[in-house]
N, C-alpha and C positions, 0 to 999 in steps of 0.2 A: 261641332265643326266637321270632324269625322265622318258623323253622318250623313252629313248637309254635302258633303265631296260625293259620297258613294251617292245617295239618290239625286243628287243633281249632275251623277255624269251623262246618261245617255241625253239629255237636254245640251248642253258643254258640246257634245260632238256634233249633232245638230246641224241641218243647211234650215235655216227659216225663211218663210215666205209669210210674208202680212199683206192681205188682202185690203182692198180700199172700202171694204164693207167690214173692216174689223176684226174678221178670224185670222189667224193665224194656225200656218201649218208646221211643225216641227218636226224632223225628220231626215230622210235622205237621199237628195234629188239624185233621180235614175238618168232622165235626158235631159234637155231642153232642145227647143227649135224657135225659127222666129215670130210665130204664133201663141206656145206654150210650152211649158215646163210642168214635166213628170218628179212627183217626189211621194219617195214611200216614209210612212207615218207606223206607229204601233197604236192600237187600237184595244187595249185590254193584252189576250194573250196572241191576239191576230194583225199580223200584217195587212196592212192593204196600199192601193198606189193610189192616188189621187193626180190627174191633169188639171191644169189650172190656167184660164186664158192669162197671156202675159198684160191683156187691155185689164184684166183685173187687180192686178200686183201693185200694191204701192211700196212696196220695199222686198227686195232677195234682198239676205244675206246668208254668203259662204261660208261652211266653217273651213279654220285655218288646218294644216297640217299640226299644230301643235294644241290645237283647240282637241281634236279629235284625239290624240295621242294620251293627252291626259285627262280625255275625262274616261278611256279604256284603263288606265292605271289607277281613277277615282275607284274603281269595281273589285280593286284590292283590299279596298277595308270592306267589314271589315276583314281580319286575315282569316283565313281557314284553321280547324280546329286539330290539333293533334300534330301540327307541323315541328318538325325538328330544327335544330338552329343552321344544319345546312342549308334545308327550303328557304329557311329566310334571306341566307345569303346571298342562294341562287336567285332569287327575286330582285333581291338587291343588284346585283351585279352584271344580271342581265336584263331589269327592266327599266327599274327606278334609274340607279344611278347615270345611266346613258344618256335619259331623258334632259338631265340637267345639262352634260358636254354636247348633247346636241343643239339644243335652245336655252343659251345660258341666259339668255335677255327675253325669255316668253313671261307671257304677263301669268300663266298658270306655274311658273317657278313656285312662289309661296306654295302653293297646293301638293304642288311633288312632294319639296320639302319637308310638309308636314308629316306625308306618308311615310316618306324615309328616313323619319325620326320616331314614330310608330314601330316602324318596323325592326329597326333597331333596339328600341327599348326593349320589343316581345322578345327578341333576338335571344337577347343577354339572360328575358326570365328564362329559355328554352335551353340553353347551356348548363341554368345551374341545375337543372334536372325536374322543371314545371313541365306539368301540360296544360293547355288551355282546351276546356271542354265546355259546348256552349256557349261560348265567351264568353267564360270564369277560367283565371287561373288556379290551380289547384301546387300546393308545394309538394317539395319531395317529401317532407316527413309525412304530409297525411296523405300521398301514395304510399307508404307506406305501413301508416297505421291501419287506415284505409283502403286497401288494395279488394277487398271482397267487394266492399260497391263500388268502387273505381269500375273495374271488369265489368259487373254490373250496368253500370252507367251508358256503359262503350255499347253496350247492346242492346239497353235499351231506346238510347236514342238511333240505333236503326231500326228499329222497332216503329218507332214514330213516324220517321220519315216514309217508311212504307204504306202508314196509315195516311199519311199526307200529301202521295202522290199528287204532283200540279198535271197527270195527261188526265185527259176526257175522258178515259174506262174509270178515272178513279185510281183511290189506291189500292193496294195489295194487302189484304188480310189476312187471307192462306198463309201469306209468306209471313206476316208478322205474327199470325199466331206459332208457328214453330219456333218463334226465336222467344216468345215466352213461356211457351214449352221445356222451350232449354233452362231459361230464366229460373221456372218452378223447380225442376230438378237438380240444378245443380247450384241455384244461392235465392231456396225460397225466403229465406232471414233477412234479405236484402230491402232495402226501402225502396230499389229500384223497381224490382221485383213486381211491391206492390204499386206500383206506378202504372209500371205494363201492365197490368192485370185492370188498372183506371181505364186507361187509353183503351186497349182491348174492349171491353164492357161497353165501351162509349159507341164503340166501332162493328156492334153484333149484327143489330141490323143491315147494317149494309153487305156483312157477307151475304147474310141470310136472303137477300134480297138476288144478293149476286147467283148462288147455287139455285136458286126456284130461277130466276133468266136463262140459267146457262140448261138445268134442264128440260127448258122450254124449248129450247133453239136448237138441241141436240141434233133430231133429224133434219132439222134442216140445213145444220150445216153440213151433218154427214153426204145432205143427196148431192149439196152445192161441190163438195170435194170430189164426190164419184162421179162429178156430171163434167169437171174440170179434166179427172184424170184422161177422159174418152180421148179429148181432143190432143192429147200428148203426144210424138212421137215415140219411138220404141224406148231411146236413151233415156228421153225422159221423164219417162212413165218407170222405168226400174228405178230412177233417182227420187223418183214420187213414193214409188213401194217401201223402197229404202227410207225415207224418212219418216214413214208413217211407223216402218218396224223398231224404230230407232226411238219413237216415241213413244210407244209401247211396252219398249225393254226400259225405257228410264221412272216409267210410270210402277211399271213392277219393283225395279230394286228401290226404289221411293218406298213403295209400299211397307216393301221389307223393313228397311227400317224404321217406317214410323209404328210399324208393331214392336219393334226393338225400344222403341225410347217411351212405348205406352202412349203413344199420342192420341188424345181425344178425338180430335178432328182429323183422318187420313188425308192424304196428296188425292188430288184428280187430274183427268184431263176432259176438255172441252169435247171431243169426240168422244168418250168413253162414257156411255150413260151409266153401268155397272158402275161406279168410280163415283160419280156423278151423287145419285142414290142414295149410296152408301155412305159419303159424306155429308148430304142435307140429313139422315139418320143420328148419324153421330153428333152433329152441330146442334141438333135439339138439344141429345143427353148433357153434352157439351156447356151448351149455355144456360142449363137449368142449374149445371154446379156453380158456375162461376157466378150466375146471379145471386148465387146463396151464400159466396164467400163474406166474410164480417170483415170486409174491407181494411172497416175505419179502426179492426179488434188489430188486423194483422199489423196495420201503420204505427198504432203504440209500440208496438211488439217489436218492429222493425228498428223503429226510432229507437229504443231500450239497447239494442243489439250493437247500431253504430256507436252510441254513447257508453256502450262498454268498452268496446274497442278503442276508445279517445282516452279512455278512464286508466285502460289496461296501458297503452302508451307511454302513459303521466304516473306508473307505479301506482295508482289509489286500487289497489287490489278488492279493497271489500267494497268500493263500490263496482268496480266491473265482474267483480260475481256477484252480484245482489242482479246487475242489470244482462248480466248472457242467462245466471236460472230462471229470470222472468221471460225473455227472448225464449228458452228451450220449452217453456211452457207452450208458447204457440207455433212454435216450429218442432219439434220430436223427433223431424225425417232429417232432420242436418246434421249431419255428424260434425261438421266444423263447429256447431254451436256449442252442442256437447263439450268436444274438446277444449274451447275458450272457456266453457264454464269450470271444468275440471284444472285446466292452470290458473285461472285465477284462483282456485280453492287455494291450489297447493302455493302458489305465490303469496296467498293471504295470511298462510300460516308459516311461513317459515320467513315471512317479516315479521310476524306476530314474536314467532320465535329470538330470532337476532336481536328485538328490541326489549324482552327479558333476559337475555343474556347480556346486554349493554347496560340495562341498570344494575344486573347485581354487579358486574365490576366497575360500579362507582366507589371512591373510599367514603369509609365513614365518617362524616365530619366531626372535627373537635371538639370533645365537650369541658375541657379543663378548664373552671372559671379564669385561672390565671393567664391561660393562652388565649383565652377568649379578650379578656382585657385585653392583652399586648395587640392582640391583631386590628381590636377597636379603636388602639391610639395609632397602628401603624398606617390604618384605613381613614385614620382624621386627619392624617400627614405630619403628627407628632412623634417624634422619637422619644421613645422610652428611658430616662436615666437608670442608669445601676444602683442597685440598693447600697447604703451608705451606714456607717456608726455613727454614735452621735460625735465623735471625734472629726468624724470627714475620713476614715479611711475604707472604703468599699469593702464588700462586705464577700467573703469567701461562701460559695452555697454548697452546702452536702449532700452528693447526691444519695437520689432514692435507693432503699434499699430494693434487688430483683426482687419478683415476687412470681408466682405460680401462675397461669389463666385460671388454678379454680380458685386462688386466693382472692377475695374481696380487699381491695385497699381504703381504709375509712378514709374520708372526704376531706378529713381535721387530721389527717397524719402528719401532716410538714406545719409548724408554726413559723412562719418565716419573721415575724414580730419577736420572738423568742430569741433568734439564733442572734439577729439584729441588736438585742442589749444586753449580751451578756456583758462586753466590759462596764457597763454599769456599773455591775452590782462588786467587781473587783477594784472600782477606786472606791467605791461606798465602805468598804471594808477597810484597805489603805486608811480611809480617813478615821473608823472608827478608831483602830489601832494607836495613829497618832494623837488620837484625844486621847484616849489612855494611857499611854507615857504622859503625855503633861499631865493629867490627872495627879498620877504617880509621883511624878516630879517633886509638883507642889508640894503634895503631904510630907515627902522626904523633907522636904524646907521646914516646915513648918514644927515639924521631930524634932530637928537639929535645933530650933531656936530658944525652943520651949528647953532644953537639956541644959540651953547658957545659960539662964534664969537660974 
C-alpha cells in the first residue's frame, strides 16, 4: 500500500486530458485558450509540453488543491535513511499533520493517515537508538556489536550512489574509487569492504572508457577555453585566470594526498593532460590488482570476521577466536582484527579459568550409606522414624568417636542393630535367674519331705 502511494503520486497530482481518439495525457496544464490547452507531461527523464486542439478533448480533468498536496506528501515514503526522531517530527508537524486540519473531509485523508502512522512507528524505532539503513532497521545492540561494518556500510552505500549517477555523463568512479580506497585501508575485514570492491570491478570499464574520452577531448577543450577567455573583458578574464589557478592549486593538494593515502588511481582534471596520462597509467596497474583479488576468498573471510564479532557479543569466546584467527588469516594489515583475535584468546581463557575454579568449590557429595537412605526417604516424601527398643522406648545413639583425616574409619564401625537390643539380653538373664530360685526352691521342698519320712 505504501508503495502503491509513493509511485502513484505524481499520477494523484495530475490535470488529465482524454482525447476522443483514446490517449490520454497526464500531467500539468501550463495555459489553455479557447482553441486549445497546453499541458506538460514526463516523458522518461524529459519534460516535454504537449498543445492539444480543445475540438479533440473529450474529457479535462483538474486536479484538486488537495489531490496535488498529497500525492507531494505520497514522495514521503518511503522515509529517508539515517533520520533521527526530530526529522520525523519535524515532518510530522510541518507537513503531514497540517494536511489533515486543512482538508479534514478529502477523500486522500486515508492515505495521509497511513503515512503518519508510518512515520510515527519509524519515529519511536529512531528514539530507542535504531538506524534505518537501506530500508532495514538495524538495533542498537548490533550497532554496537557491529559498529565496524555499520561505518562501513555508511560508505559504502555512497560508494554506490556515485556509481549510480541518474545525470547523462554518468556516474562518478574517480570519486567512488577514493571512498574504497578509504574502505581498504582502514576496514579491509569488512564485508562491506568486499562489496565495494564488487560494485567497483563492475564499474572499471566505464572509467576506463571515461579517462581514454577525456584524453581525447583535452585539446580541444583547452583551445574552446582559450578561444572564450579572448572575448572577456578585463574584470573578467582576471576572474577567468583566477579560477583556472584555483583549479590547479586544488588538483595539486588533491595530489598530495592521494600520495599520502597510496592511492592507485591519482585525482585529475579535465584540462590537465599531465594528470590525465598519468591516471589512465595507473588505472591499468590498478585494475590488474583488483582483478586478481580472490573476491569470493575475501567474503568467507569477511563473513568469519562479522560472525566473530556477533560470537564475541554473546560471551561464546572460542568461537569468536576460532572465527577473528581465520578473518586475521586473510586480512594481516588490520590491526583491529588482530586485536579482536587476541581478546578473544584472553577472554576464552580466563572463562576457561572461572569455570575450573567454580567446580572445584563444588562440595563433595555424601557417601554415608545411612545418609544416603534418610535423604532417599526424605526425597520419596516419607519421613523417617527414630530408632526404637523392642520395648517402644527410642533408642539413645552414641556418637562417633573424633577421628584423625589420616585415620581410615572402617565401614562396620557403628552396629546400630547392636546398640538397639542390648535390653534384651538383660531380661534374658532376669529370667534365667528366676528359673533358678524356683529350681532351688523345689529341691528345698523336696529335702524337707523326704527328712519327715
Amino acid at each position: 500500500m505504501l508503495a502503491l502511494l509513493a509511485s502513484a503520486g505524481l499520477s494523484m497530482a495530475g490535470d488529465i486530458i482524454k482525447l476522443k481518439s483514446g490517449e490520454k495525457y497526464d500531467g500539468k496544464i501550463l495555459s489553455e485558450s479557447p482553441t486549445e490547452v497546453a499541458i506538460e507531461i514526463q516523458v522518461g527523464r524529459i519534460k516535454e509540453t504537449k498543445k492539444v486542439a480543445r475540438k479533440d478533448i473529450a474529457e479535462l480533468v483538474k486536479a484538486t488543491p488537495d489531490q496535488i498536496e498529497s500525492a507531494a506528501l505520497a514522495k514521503l515514503l518511503p522515509s529517508k535513511d539515517m533520520m533521527s526522531d526530530a526529522e520525523y517530527q519535524n515532518i510530522l508537524s510541518e507537513k503531514l499533520e497540517p494536511f489533515l486540519k486543512k482538508y479534514p473531509v478529502s477523500s486522500y485523508k486515508a492515505d495521509v493517515e497511513t503515512i503518519i502512522k508510518t512515520y510515527k512507528e519509524e519515529m519511536t524505532k529512531a528514539k530507542s537508538g535504531a538506524k534505518k539503513l537501506e530500508g532495514v532497521w538495524i538495533s542498537p545492540a548490533e550497532l554496537d556489536w557491529n559498529a565496524y561494518n555499520f561505518e562501513a556500510r555508511l560508505r559504502r552505500v555512497e560508494l554506490e550512489k556515485l556509481l549510480q549517477s541518474d545525470k547523462p555523463e554518468g556516474g562518478k568512479p574517480e570519486a567512488a574509487y577514493r571512498i574504497l580506497a578509504e574502505l581498504e585501508a582502514s576496514k579491509p575485514a569488512s564485508v562491506e569492504t568486499v562489496r565495494g570492491f564488487e560494485l567497483f570491478k563492475a564499474a572499471l570499464p566505464e572509467l576506463e572508457r571515461k579517462l581514454d574520452r577525456l584524453v581525447l577531448e583535452n585539446p580541444v577543450k583547452l583551445k574552446i577555453r582559450a578561444d572564450s577567455a579572448k572575448t572577456l573583458s578585463a574584470d573578467e578574464k582576471k576572474q577567468f585566470d583566477e579560477g583556472i589557478k584555483k583549479d590547479e592549486a586544488d588538483l595539486k593538494l588533491r595530489l598530495e594526498e592521494d600520495k599520502k593515502m597510496k592511492l592507485g588511481i591519482p585525482s585529475f582534471n579535465e584540462y590537465d593532460l599531465k594528470s590525465l596520462t598519468e591516471a589512465k597509467a595507473a588505472f591499468v596497474k590498478e585494475a590488474a590488482r583488483i582483478n586478481k583479488l580472490d573476491l569470493a576468498g575475501m567474503k568467507v573471510a569477511a563473513t568469519a570476521f562479522q560472525t566473530g564479532l556477533k560470537n564475541f557479543s554473546e560471551k561464546s569466546y572460542l568461537s569468536a577466536q576460532k572465527n577473528f584467527e581465520d578473518a586475521a588469516k586473510a586480512f594481516p594489515k588490520d590491526t583491529f582484527v588482530k586485536e579482536r583475535a587476541d581478546l578473544a584468546k584472553k577472554a576464552a581463557a580466563e572463562a576457561a579459568r572461572a569455570n575450573a575454579e567454580a567446580t572445584a568449590a563444588k562440595p563433595v557429595p555424601v557417601t554415608d550409606p545411612a545418609a544416603k537412605t534418610a535423604d532417599t526417604k526424605s526425597a520419596s516424601g516419607k519421613t523417617s522414624e527414630p530408632a526404637k527398643t523392642a520395648g517402644g522406648a527410642p533408642v539413645k545413639k552414641t556418637p562417633a568417636p573424633e577421628t584423625s583425616p589420616s585415620e581410615e574409619t572402617p565401614a562396620e564401625a557403628e552396629t546400630p542393630e547392636a546398640s538397639s537390643n542390648l535390653p534384651i539380653f538383660l531380661i534374658a538373664g532376669a529370667a534365667l535367674l528366676l528359673l533358678t530360685l524356683l529350681v532351688v526352691k523345689m529341691l528345698a521342698k523336696k529335702k524337707a519331705a523326704a527328712s519327715d519320712e
